[in-house]
N, CA, C and O atoms as a GROMACS GRO file, in nm:
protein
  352
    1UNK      N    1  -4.851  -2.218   3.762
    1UNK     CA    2  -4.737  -2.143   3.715
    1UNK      C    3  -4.678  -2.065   3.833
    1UNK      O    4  -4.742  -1.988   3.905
    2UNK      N    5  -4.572  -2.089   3.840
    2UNK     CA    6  -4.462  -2.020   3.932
    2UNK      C    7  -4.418  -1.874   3.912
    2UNK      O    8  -4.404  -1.841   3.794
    3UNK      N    9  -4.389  -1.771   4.019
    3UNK     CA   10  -4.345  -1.668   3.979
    3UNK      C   11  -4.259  -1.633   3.879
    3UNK      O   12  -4.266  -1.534   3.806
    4UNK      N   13  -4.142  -1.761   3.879
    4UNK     CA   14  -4.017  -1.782   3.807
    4UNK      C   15  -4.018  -1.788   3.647
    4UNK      O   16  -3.933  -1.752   3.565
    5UNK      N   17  -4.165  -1.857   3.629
    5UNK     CA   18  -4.203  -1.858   3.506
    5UNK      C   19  -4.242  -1.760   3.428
    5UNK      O   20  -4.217  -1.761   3.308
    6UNK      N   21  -4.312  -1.657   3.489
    6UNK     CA   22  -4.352  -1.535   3.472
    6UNK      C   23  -4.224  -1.386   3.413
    6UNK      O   24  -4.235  -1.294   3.332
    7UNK      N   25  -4.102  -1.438   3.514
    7UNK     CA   26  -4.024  -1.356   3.526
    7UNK      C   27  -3.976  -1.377   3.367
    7UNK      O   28  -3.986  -1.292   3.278
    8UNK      N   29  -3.914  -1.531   3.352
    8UNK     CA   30  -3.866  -1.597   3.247
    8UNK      C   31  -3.932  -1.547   3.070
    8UNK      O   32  -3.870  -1.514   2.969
    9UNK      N   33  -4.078  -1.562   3.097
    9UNK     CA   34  -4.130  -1.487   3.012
    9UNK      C   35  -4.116  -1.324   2.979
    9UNK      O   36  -4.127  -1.279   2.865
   10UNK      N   37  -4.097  -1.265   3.064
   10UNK     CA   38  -4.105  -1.106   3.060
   10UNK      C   39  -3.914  -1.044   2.994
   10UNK      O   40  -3.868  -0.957   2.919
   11UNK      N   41  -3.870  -1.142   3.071
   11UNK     CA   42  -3.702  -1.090   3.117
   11UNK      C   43  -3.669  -1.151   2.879
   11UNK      O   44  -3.656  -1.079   2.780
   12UNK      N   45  -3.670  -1.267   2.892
   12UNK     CA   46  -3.620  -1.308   2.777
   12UNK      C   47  -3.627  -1.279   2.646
   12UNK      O   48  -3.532  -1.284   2.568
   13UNK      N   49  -3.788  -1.234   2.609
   13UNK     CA   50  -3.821  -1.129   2.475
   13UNK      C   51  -3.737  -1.025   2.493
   13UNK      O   52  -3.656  -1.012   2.402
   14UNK      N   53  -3.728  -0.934   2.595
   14UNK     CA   54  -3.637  -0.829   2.616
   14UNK      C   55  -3.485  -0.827   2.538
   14UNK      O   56  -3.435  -0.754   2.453
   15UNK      N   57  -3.428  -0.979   2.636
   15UNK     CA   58  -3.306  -1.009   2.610
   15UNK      C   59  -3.275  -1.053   2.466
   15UNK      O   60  -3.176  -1.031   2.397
   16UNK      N   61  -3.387  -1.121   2.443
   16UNK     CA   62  -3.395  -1.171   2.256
   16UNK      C   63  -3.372  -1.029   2.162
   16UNK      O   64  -3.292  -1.012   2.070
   17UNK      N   65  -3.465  -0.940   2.214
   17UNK     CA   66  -3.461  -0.833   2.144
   17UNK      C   67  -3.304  -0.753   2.129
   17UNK      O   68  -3.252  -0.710   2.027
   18UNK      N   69  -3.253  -0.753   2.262
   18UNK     CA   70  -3.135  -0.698   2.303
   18UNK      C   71  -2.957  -0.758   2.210
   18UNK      O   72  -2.858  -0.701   2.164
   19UNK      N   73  -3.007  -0.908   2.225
   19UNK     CA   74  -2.923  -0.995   2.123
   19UNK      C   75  -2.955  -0.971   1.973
   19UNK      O   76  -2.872  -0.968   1.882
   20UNK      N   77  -3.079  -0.955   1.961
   20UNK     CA   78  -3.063  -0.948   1.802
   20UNK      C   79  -3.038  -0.833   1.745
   20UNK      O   80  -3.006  -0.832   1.626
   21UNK      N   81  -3.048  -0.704   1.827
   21UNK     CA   82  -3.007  -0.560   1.774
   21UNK      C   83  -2.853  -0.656   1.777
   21UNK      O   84  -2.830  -0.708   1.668
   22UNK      N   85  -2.763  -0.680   1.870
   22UNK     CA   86  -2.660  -0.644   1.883
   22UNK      C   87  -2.560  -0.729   1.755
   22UNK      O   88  -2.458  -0.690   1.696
   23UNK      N   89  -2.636  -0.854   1.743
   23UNK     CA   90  -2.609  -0.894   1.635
   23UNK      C   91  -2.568  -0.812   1.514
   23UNK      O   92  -2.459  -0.796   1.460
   24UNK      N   93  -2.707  -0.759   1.483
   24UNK     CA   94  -2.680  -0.650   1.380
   24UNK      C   95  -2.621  -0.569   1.363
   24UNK      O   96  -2.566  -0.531   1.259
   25UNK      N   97  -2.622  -0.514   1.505
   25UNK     CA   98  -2.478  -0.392   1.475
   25UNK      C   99  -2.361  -0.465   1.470
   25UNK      O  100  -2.277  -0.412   1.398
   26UNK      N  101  -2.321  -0.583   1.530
   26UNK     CA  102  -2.185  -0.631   1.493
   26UNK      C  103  -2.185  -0.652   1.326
   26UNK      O  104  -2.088  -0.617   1.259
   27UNK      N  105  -2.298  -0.710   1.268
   27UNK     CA  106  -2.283  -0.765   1.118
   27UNK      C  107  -2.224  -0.633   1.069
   27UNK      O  108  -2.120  -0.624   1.004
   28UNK      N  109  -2.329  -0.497   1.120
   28UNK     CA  110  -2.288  -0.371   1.001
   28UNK      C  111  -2.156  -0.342   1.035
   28UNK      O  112  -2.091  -0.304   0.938
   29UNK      N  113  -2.073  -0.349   1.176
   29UNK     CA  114  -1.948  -0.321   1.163
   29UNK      C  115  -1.855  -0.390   1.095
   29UNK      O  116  -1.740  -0.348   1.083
   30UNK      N  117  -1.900  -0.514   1.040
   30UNK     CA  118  -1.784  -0.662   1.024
   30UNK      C  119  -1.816  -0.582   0.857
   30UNK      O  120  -1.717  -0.539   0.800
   31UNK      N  121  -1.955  -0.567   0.787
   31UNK     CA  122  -1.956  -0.540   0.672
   31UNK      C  123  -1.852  -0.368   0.645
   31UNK      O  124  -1.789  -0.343   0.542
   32UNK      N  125  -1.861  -0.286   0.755
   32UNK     CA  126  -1.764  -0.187   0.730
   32UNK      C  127  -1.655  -0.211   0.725
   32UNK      O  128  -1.589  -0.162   0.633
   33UNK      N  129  -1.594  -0.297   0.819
   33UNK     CA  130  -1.421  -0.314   0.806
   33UNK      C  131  -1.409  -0.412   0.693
   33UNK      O  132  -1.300  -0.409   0.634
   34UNK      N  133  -1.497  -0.500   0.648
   34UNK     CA  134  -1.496  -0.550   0.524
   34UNK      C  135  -1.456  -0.447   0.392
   34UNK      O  136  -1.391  -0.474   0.291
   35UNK      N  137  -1.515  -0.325   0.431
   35UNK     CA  138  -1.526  -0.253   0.294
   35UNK      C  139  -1.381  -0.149   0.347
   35UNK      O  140  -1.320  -0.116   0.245
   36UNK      N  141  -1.334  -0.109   0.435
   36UNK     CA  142  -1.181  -0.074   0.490
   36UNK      C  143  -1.081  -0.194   0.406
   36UNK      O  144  -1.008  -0.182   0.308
   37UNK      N  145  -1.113  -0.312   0.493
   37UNK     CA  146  -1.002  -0.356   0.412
   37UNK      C  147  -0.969  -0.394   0.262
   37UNK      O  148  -0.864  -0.434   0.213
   38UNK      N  149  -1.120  -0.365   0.193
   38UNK     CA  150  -1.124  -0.387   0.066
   38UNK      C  151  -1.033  -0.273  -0.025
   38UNK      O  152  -0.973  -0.298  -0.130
   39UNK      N  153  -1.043  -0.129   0.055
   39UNK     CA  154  -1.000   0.008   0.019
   39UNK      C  155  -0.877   0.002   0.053
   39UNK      O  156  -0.798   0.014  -0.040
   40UNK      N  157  -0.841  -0.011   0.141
   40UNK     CA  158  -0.666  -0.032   0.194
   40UNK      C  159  -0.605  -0.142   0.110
   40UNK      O  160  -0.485  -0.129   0.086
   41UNK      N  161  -0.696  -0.297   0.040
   41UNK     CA  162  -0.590  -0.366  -0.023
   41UNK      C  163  -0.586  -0.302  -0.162
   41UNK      O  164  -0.493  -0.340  -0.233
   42UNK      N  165  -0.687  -0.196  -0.224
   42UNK     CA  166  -0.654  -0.196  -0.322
   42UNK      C  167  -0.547  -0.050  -0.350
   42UNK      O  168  -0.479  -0.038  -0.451
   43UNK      N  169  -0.552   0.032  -0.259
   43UNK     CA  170  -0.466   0.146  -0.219
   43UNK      C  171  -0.312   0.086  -0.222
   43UNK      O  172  -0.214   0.143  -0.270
   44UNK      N  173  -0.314  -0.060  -0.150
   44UNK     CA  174  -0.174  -0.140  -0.130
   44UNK      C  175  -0.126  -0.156  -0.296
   44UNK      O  176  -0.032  -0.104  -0.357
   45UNK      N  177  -0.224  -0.243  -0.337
   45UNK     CA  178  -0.160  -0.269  -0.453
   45UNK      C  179  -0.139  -0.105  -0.568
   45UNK      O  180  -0.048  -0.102  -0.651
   46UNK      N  181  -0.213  -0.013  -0.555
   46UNK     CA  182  -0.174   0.064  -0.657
   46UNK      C  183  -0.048   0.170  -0.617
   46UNK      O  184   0.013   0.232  -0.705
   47UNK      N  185  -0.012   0.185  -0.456
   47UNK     CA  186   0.118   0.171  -0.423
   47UNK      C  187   0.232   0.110  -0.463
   47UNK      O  188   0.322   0.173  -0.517
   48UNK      N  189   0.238   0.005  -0.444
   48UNK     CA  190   0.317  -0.077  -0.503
   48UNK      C  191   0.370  -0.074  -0.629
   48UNK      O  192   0.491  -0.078  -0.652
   49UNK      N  193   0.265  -0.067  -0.730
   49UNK     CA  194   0.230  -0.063  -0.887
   49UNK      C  195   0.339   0.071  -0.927
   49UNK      O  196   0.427   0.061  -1.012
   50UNK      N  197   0.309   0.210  -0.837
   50UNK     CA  198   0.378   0.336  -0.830
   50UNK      C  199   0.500   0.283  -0.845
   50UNK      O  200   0.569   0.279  -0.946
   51UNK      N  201   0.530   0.226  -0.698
   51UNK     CA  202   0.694   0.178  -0.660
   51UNK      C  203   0.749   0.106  -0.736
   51UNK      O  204   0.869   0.084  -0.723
   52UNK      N  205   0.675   0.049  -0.839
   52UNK     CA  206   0.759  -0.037  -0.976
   52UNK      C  207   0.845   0.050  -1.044
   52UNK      O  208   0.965   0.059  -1.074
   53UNK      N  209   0.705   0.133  -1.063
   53UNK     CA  210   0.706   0.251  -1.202
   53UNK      C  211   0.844   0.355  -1.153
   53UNK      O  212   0.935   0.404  -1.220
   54UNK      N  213   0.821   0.362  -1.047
   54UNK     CA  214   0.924   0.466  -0.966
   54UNK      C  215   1.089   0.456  -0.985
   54UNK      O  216   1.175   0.530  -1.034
   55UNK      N  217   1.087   0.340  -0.927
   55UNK     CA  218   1.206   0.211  -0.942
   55UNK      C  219   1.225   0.176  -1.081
   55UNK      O  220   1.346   0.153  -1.091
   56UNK      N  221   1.160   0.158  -1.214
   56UNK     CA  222   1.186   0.184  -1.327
   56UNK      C  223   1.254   0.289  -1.384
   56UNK      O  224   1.362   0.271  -1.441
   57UNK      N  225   1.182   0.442  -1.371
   57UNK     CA  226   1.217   0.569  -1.403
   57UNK      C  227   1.414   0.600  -1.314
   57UNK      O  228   1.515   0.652  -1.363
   58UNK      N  229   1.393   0.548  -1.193
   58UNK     CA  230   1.508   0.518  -1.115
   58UNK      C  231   1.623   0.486  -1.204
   58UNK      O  232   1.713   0.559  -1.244
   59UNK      N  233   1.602   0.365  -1.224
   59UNK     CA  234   1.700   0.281  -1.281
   59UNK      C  235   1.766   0.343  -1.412
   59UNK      O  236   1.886   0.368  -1.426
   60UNK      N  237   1.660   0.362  -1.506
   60UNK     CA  238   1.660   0.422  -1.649
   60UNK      C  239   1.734   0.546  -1.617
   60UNK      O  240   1.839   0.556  -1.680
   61UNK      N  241   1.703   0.652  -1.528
   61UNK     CA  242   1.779   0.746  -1.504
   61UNK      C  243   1.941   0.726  -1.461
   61UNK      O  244   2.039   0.784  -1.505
   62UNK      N  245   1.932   0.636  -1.370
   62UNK     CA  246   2.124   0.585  -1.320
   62UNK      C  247   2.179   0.563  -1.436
   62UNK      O  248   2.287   0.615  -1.463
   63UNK      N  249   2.090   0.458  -1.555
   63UNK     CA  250   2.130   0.401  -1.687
   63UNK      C  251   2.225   0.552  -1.744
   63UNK      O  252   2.347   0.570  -1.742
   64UNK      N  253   2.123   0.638  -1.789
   64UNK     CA  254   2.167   0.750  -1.831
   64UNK      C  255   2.250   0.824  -1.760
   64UNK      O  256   2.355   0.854  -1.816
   65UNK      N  257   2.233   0.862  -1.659
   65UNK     CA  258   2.375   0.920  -1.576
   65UNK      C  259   2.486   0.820  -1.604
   65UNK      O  260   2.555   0.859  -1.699
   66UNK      N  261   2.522   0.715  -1.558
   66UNK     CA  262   2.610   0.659  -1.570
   66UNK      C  263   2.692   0.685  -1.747
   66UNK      O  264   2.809   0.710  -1.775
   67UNK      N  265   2.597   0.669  -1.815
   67UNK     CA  266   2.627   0.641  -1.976
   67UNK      C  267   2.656   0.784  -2.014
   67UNK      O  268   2.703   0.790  -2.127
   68UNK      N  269   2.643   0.889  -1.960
   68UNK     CA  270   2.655   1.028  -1.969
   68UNK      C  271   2.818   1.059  -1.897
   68UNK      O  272   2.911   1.129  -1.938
   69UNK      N  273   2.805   0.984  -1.788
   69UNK     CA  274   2.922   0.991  -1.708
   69UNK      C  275   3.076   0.928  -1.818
   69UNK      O  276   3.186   0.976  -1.844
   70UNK      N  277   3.005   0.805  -1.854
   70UNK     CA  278   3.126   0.761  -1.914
   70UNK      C  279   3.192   0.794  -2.038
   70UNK      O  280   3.301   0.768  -2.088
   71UNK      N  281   3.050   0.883  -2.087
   71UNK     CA  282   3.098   0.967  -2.264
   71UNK      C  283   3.253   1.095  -2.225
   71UNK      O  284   3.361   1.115  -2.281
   72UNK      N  285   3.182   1.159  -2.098
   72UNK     CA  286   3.241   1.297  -2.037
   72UNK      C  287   3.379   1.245  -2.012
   72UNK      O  288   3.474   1.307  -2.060
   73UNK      N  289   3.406   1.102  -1.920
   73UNK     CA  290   3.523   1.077  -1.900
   73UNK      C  291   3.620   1.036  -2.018
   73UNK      O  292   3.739   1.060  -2.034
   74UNK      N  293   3.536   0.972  -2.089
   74UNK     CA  294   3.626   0.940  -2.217
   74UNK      C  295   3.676   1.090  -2.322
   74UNK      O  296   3.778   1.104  -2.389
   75UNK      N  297   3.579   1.169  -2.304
   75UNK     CA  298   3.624   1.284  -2.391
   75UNK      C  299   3.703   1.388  -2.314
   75UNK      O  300   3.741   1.485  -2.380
   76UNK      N  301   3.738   1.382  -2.165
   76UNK     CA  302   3.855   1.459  -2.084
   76UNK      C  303   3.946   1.347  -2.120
   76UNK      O  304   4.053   1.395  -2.157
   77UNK      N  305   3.948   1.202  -2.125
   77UNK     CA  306   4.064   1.109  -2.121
   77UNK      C  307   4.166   1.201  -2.273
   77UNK      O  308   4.273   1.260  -2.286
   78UNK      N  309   4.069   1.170  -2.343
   78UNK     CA  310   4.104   1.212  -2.551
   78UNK      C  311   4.171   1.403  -2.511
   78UNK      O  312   4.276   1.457  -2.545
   79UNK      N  313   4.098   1.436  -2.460
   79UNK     CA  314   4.139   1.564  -2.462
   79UNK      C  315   4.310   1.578  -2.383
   79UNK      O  316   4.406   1.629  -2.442
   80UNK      N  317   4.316   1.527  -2.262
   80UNK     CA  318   4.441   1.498  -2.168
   80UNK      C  319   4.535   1.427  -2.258
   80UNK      O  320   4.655   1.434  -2.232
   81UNK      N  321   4.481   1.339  -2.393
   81UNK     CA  322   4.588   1.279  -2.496
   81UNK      C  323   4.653   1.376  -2.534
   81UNK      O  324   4.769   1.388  -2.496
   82UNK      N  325   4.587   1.480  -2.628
   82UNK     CA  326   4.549   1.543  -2.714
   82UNK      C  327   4.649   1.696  -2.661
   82UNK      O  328   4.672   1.770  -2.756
   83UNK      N  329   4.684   1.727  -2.574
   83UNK     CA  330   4.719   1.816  -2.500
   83UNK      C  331   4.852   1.768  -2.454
   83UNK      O  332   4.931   1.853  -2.413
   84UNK      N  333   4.884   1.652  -2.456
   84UNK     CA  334   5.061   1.659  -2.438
   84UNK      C  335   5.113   1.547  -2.560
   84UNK      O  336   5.206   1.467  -2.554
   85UNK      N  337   5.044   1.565  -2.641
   85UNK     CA  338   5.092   1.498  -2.800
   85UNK      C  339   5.216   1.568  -2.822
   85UNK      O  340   5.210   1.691  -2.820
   86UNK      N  341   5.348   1.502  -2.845
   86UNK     CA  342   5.436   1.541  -2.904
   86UNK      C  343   5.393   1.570  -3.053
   86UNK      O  344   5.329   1.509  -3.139
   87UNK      N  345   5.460   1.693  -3.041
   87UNK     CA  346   5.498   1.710  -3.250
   87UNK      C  347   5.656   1.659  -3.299
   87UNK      O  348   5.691   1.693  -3.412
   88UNK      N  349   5.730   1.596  -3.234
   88UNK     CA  350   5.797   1.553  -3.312
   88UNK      C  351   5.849   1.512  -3.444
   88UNK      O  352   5.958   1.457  -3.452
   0.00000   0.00000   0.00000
């Protein structure tokens, strides 16, 4: 047996050891950003879900302004009749 062989033996358990921690810590980080992006997609979607609801209440509200708007104009139109009616 050669020095080289010796070295080979000593150096490589080391390095085995060194690879397989590092392994692991990569797995536990891949399983953390696993569980990030699990939290962020479901944060996305109940965002979204808001922005429906939001955009609903939105709309329904213009509905009513508008329909509020057009009662007011029609009852200044009737009134502006109503105010230069001849009595003839």
């Amino acid at each position: 047996m050669c020095k080289n062989d010796d070295y080979k033996k000593k150096i490589f358990p080391a390095f085995g050891m060194q690879f397989k921690d590092a392994l692991q810590r990569q797995l536990a980080v891949q399983r953390q950003l696993h569980e990030q992006l699990e939290i962020q997609r479901n944060l996305q979607l109940r965002i979204e879900e808001k922005a429906k609801e939001l955009k609903k209440m939105y709309d329904q509200q213009m509905k009513a302004n508008n329909s509020r708007n057009s009662e007011i104009t029609s009852v200044e139109v009737d009134s502006e009749n109503t105010l230069f009616r001849s009595k003839i």
